[in-house]
C-alpha atoms as an extended CHARMM CRD file, in Angstrom:
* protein
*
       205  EXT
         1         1  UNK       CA             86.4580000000       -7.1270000000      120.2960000000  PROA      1               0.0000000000
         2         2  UNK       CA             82.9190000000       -7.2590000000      121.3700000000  PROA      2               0.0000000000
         3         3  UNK       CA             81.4170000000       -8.8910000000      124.4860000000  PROA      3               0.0000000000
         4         4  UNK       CA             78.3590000000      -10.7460000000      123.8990000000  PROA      4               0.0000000000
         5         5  UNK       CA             77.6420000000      -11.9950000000      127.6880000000  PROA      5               0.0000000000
         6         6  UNK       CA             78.4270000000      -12.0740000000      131.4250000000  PROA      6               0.0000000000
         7         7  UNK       CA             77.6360000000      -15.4700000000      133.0240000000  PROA      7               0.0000000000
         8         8  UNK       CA             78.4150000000      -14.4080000000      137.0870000000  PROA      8               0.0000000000
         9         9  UNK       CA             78.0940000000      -18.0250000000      138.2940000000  PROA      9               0.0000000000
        10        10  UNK       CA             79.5340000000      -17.1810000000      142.1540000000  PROA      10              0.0000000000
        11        11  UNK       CA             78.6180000000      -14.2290000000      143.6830000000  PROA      11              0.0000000000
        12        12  UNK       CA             79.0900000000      -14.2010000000      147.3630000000  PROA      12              0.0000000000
        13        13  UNK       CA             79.1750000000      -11.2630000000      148.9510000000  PROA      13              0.0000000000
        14        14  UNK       CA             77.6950000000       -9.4850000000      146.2460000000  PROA      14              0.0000000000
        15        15  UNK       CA             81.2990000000       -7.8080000000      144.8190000000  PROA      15              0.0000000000
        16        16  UNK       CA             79.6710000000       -6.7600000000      141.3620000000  PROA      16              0.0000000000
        17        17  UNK       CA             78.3270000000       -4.8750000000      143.1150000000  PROA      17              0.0000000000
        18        18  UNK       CA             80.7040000000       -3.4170000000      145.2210000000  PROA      18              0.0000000000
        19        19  UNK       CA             82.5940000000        0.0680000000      143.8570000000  PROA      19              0.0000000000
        20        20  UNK       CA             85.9290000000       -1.9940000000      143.7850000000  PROA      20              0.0000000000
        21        21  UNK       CA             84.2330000000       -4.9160000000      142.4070000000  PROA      21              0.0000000000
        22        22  UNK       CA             82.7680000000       -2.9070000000      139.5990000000  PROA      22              0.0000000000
        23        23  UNK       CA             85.6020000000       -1.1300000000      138.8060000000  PROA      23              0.0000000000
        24        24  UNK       CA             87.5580000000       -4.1030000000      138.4120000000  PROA      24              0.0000000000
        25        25  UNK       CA             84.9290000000       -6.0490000000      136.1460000000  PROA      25              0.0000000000
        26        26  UNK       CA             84.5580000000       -2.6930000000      134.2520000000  PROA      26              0.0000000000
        27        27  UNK       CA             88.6680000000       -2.8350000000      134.0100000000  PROA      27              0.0000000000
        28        28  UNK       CA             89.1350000000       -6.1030000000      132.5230000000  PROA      28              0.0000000000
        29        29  UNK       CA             85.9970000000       -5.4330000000      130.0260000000  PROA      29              0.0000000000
        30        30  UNK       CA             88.1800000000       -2.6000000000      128.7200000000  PROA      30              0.0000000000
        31        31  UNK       CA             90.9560000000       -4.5580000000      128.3590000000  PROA      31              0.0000000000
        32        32  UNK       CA             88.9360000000       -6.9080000000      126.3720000000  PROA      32              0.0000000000
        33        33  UNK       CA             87.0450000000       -4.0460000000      124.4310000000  PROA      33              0.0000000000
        34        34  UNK       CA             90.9570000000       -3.0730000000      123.6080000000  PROA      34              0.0000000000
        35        35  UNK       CA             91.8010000000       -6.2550000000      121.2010000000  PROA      35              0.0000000000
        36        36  UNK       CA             91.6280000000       -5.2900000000      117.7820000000  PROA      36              0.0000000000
        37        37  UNK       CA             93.1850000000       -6.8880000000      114.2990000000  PROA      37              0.0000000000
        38        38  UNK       CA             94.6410000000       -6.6040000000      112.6060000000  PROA      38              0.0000000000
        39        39  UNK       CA             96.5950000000       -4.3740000000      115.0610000000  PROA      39              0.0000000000
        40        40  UNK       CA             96.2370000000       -0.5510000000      114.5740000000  PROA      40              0.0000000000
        41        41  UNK       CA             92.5810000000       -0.5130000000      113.5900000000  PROA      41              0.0000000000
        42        42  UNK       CA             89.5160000000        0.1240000000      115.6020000000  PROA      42              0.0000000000
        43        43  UNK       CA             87.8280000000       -3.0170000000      115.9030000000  PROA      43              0.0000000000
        44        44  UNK       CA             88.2550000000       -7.1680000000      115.6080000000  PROA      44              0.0000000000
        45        45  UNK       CA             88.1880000000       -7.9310000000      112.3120000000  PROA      45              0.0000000000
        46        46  UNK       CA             88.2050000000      -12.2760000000      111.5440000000  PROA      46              0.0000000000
        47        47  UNK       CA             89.6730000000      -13.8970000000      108.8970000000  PROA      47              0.0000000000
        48        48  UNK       CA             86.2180000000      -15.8920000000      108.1080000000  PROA      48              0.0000000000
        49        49  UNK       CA             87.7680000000      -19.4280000000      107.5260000000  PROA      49              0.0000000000
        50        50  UNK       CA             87.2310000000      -22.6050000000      109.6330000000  PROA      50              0.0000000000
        51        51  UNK       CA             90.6700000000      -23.4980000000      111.6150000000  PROA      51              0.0000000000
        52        52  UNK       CA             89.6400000000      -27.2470000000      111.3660000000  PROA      52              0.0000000000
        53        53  UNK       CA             93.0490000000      -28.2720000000      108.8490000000  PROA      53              0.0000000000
        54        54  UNK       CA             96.3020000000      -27.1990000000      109.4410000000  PROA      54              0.0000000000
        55        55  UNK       CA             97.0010000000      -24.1020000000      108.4690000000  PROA      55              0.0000000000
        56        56  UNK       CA             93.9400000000      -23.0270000000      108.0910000000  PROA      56              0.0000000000
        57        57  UNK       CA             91.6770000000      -20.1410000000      110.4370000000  PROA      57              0.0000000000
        58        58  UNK       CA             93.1450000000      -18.1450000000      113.3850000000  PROA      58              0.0000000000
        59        59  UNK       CA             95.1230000000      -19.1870000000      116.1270000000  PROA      59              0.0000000000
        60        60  UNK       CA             93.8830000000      -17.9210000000      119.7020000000  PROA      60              0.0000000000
        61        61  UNK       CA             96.9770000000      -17.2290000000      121.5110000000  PROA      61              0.0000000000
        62        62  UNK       CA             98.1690000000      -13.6410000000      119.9070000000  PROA      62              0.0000000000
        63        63  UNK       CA             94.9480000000      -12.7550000000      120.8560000000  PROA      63              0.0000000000
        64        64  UNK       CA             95.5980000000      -13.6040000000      124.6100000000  PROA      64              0.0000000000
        65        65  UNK       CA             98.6580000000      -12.0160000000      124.0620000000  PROA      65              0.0000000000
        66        66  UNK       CA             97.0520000000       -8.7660000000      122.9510000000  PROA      66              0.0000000000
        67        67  UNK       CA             94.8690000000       -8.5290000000      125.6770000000  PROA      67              0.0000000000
        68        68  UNK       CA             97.4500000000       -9.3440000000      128.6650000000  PROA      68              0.0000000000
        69        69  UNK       CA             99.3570000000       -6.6060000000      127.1050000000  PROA      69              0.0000000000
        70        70  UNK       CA             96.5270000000       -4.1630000000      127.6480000000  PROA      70              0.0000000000
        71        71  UNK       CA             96.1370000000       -5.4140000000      131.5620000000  PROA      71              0.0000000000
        72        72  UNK       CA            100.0350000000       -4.8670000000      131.7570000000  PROA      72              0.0000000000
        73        73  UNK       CA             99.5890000000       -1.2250000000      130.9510000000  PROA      73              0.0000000000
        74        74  UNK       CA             97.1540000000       -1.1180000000      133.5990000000  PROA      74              0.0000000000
        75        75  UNK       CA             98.9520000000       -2.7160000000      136.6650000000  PROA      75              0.0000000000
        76        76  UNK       CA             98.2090000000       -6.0520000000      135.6960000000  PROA      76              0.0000000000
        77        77  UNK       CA            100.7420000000       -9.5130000000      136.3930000000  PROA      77              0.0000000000
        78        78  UNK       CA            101.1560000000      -11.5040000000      133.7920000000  PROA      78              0.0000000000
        79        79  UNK       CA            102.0030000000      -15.6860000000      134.2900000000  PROA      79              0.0000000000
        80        80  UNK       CA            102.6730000000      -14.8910000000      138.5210000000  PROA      80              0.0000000000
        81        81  UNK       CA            102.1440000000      -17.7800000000      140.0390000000  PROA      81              0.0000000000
        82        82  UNK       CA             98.8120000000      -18.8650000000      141.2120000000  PROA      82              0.0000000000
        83        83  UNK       CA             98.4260000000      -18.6580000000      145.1050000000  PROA      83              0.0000000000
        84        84  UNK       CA             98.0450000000      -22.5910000000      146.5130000000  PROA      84              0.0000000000
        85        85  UNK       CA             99.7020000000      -23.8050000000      149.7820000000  PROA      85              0.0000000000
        86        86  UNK       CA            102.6200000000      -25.4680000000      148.4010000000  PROA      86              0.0000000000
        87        87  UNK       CA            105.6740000000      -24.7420000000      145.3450000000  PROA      87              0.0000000000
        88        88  UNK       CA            104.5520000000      -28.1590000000      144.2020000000  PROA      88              0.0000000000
        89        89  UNK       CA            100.6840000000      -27.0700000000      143.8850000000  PROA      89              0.0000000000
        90        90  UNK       CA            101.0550000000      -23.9090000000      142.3240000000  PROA      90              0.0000000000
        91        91  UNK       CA            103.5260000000      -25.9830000000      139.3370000000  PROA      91              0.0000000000
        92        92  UNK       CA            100.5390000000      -28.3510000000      139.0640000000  PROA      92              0.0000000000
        93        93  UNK       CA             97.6370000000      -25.8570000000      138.4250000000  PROA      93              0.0000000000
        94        94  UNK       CA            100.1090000000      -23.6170000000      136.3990000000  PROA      94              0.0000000000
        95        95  UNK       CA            100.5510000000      -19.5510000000      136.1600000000  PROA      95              0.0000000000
        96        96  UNK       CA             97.9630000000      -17.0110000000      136.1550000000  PROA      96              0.0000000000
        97        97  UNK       CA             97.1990000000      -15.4300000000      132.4780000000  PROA      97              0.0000000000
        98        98  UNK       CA             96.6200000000      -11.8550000000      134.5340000000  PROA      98              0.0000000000
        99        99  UNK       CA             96.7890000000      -11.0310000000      137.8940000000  PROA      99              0.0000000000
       100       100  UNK       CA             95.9880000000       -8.1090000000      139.8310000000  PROA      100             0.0000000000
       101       101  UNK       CA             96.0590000000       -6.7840000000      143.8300000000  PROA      101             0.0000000000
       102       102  UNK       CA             92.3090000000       -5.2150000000      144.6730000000  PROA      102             0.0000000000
       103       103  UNK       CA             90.9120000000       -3.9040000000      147.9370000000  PROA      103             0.0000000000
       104       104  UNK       CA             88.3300000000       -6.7390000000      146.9680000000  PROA      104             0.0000000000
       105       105  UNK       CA             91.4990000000       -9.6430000000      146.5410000000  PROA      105             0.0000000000
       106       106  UNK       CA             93.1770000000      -10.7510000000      143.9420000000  PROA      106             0.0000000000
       107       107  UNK       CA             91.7310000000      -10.8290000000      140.5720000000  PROA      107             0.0000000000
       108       108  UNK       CA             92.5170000000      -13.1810000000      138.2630000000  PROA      108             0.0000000000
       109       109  UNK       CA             91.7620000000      -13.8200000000      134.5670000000  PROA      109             0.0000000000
       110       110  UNK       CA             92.3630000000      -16.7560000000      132.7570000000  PROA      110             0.0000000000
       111       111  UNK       CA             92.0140000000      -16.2860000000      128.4740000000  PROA      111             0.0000000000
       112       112  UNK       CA             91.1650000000      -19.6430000000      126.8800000000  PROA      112             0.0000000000
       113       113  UNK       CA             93.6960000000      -21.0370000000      123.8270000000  PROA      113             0.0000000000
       114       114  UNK       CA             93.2930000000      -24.8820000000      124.4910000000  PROA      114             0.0000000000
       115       115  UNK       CA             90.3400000000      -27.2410000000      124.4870000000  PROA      115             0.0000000000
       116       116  UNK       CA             87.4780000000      -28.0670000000      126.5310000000  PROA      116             0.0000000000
       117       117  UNK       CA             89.3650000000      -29.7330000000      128.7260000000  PROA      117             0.0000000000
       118       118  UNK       CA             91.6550000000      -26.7740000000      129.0610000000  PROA      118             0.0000000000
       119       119  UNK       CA             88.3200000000      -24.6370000000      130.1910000000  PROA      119             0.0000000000
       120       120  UNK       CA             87.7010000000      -26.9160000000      132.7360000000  PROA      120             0.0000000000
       121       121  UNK       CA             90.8140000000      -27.2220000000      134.1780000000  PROA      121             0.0000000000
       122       122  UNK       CA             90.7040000000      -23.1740000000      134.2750000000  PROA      122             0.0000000000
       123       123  UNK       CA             87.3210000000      -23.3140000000      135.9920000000  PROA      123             0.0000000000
       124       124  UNK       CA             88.4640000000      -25.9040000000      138.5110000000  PROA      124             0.0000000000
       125       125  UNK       CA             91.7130000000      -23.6620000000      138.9080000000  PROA      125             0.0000000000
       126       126  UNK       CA             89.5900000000      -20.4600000000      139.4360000000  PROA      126             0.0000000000
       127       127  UNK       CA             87.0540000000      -22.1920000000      142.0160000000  PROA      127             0.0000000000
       128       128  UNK       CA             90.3150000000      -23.9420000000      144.0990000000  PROA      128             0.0000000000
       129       129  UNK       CA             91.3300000000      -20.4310000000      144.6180000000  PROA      129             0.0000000000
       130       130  UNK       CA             87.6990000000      -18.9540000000      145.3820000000  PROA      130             0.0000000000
       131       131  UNK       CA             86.9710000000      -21.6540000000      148.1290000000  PROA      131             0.0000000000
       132       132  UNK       CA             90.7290000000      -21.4580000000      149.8500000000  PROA      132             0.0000000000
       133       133  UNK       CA             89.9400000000      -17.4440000000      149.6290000000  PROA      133             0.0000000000
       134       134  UNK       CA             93.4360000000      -16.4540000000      147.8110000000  PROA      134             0.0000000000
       135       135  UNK       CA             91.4060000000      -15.6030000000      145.1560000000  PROA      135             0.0000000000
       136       136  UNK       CA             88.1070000000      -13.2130000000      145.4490000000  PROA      136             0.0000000000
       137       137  UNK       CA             87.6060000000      -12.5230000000      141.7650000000  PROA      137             0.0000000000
       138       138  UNK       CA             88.1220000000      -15.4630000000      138.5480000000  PROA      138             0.0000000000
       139       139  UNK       CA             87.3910000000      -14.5440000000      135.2170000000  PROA      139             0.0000000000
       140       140  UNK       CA             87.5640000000      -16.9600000000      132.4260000000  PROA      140             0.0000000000
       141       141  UNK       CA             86.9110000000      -15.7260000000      129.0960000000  PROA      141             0.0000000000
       142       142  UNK       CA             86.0380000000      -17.7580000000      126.4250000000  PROA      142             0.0000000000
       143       143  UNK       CA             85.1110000000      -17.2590000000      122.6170000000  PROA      143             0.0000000000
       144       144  UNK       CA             81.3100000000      -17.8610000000      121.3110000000  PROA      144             0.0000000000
       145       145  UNK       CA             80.1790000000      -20.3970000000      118.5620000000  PROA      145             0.0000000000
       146       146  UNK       CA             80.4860000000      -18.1560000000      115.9900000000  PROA      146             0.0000000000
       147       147  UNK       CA             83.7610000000      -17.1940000000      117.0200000000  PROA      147             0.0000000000
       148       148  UNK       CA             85.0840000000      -20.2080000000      117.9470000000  PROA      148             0.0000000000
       149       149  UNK       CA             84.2910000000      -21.6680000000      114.1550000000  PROA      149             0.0000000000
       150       150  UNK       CA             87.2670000000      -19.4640000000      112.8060000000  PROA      150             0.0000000000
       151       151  UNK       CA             89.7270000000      -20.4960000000      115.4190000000  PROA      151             0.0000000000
       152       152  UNK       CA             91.8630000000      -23.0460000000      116.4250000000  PROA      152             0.0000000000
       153       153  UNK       CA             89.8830000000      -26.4300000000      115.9540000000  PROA      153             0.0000000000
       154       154  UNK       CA             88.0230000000      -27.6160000000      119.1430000000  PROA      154             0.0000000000
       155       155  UNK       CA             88.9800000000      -24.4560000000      121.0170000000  PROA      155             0.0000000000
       156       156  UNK       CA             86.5700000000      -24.7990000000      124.4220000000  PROA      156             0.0000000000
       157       157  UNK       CA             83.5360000000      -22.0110000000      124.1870000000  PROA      157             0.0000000000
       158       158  UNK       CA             80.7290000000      -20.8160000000      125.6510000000  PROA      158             0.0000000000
       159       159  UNK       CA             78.1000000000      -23.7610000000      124.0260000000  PROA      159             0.0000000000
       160       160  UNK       CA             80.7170000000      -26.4250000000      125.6650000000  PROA      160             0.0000000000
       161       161  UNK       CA             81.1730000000      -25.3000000000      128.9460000000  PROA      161             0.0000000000
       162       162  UNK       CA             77.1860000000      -24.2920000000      129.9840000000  PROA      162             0.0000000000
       163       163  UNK       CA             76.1610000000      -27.5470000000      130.4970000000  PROA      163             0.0000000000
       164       164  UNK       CA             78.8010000000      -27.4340000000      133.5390000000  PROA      164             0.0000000000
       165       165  UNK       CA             77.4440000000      -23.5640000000      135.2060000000  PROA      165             0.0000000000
       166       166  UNK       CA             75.0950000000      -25.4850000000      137.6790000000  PROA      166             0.0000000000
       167       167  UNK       CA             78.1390000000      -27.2250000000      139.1060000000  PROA      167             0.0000000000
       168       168  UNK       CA             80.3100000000      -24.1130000000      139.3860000000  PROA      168             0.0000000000
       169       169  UNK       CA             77.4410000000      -22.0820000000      140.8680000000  PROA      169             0.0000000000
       170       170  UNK       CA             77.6330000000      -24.7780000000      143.6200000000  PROA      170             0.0000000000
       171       171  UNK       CA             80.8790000000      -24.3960000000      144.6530000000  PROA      171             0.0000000000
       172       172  UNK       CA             81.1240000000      -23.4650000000      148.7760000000  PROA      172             0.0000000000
       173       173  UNK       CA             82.9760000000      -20.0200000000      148.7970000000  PROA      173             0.0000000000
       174       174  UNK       CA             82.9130000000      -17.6870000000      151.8130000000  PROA      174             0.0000000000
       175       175  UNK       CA             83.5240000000      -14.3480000000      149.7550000000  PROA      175             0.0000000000
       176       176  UNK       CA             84.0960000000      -14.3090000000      146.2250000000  PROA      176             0.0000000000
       177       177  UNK       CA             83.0480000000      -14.0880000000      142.4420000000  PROA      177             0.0000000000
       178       178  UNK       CA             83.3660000000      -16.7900000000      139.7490000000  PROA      178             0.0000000000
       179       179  UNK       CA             82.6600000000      -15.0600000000      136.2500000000  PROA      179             0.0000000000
       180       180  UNK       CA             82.6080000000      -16.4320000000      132.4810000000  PROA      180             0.0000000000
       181       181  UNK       CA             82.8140000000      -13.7150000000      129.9030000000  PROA      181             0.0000000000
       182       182  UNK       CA             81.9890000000      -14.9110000000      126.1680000000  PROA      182             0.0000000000
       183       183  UNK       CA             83.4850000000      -12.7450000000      123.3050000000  PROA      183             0.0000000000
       184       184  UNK       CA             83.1590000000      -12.5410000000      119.9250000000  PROA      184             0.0000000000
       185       185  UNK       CA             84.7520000000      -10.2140000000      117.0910000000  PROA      185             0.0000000000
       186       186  UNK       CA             83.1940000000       -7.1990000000      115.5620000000  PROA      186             0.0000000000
       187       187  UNK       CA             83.4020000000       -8.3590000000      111.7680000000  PROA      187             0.0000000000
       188       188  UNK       CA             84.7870000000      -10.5340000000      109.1490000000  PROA      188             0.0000000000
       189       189  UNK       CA             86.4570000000      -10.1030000000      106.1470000000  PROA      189             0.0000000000
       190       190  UNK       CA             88.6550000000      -11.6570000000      103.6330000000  PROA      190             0.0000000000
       191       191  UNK       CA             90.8310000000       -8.8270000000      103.2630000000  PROA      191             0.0000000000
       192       192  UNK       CA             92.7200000000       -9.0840000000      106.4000000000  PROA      192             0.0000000000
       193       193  UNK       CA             95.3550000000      -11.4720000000      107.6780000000  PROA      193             0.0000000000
       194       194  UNK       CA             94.7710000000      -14.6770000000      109.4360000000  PROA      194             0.0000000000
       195       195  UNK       CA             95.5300000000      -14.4390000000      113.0810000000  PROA      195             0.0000000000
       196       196  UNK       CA             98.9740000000      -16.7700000000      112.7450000000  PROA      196             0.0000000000
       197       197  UNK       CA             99.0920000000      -20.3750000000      114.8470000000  PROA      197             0.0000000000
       198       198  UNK       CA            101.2100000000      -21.5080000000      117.0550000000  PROA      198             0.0000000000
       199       199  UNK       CA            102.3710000000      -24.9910000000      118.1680000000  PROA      199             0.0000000000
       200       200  UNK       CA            101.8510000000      -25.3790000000      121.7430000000  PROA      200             0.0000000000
       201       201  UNK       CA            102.9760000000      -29.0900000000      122.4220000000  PROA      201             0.0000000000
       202       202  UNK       CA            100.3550000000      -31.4290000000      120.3700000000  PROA      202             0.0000000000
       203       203  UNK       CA             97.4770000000      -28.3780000000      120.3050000000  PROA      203             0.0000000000
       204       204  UNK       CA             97.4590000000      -25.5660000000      117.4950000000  PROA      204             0.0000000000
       205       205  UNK       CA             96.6110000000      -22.1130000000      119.4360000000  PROA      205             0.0000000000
């Protein structure tokens, strides 16, 4: 899978730039880099059909799946729950996709499979953490246009969620980096699978 753009929207403290900043950016980039399909080849190959009717395009979440299993191999938690003040709060804003201890602070990444509304939430999740400073580095990482055509209908992407940076980039936080990472596949072709759906309460992923 390719990576099309970095949109660093919180930067305080400059950690991109820091070694253990970069090497944890560079980390989950290789992680990303690592999703291929169908599985066993070298690169992200798309079923090239609109997911807008039921059984029809990719689904989104084996894809997630396939790149939390390359952070696992790396030292990465997967679904630990996200650090808030209370049991209650944590339930509410749900678990973390990936997780990971830094000398920076904890890293988290959050893979999009839902809707806009879903990206949002992730967004607001990521800068709760950033401002209360149990979180120094958020990811969220979220398909393209062109993508997000031969996936899950309505999955939130990059086109949806720009409108929103200037807010983000507002948010107060002492220490701490807010990221969106847009990816795309490599190719499309008719000769391999569709990425299979799955029901997830009332939304295909």
């Amino acid at each position: 899978m390719q990576i099309v753009s970095h949109h660093d929207l919180v930067d305080t403290g400059n950690i991109s730039a820091s070694s253990d900043g970069r090497a944890i950016l560079d980390e989950i980039d290789r992680c990303i880099e690592a999703v291929v399909w169908p599985p066993g080849t070298q690169e992200f190959t798309i079923y090239p059909e609109s997911g807008k009717k039921r059984g029809e395009g990719n689904g989104v979440k084996p894809i997630k799946d396939a790149f939390a299993q390359e952070a696992l191999t790396r030292g990465w938690s997967l679904e630990a729950k996200f650090p808030v003040a209370t049991a209650d709060d944590a339930a509410n804003f749900g678990p973390m996709d990936a997780s990971k201890e830094t000398p920076s602070g904890l890293a988290v990444v959050e893979w999009e499979t839902g809707n806009v509304s879903s990206s949002h939430r992730a967004m607001n999740k990521l800068g709760v953490g950033l401002i209360a400073g149990s979180v120094a580095i958020g990811v969220l990482i979220v398909p393209t246009v062109p993508f997000a055509r031969f996936l899950t209908d309505r999955i939130g992407n990059l086109r949806e969620l720009k409108p929103y940076f200037p807010l983000w980039s507002d948010l107060d936080v002492q220490r701490g980096l807010l990221r969106v990472c847009a990816v795309q596949h490599d190719s499309e072709s008719t000769s391999v699978p569709r990425i299979r759906k799955g029901t997830d309460g009332r939304s295909q992923s």
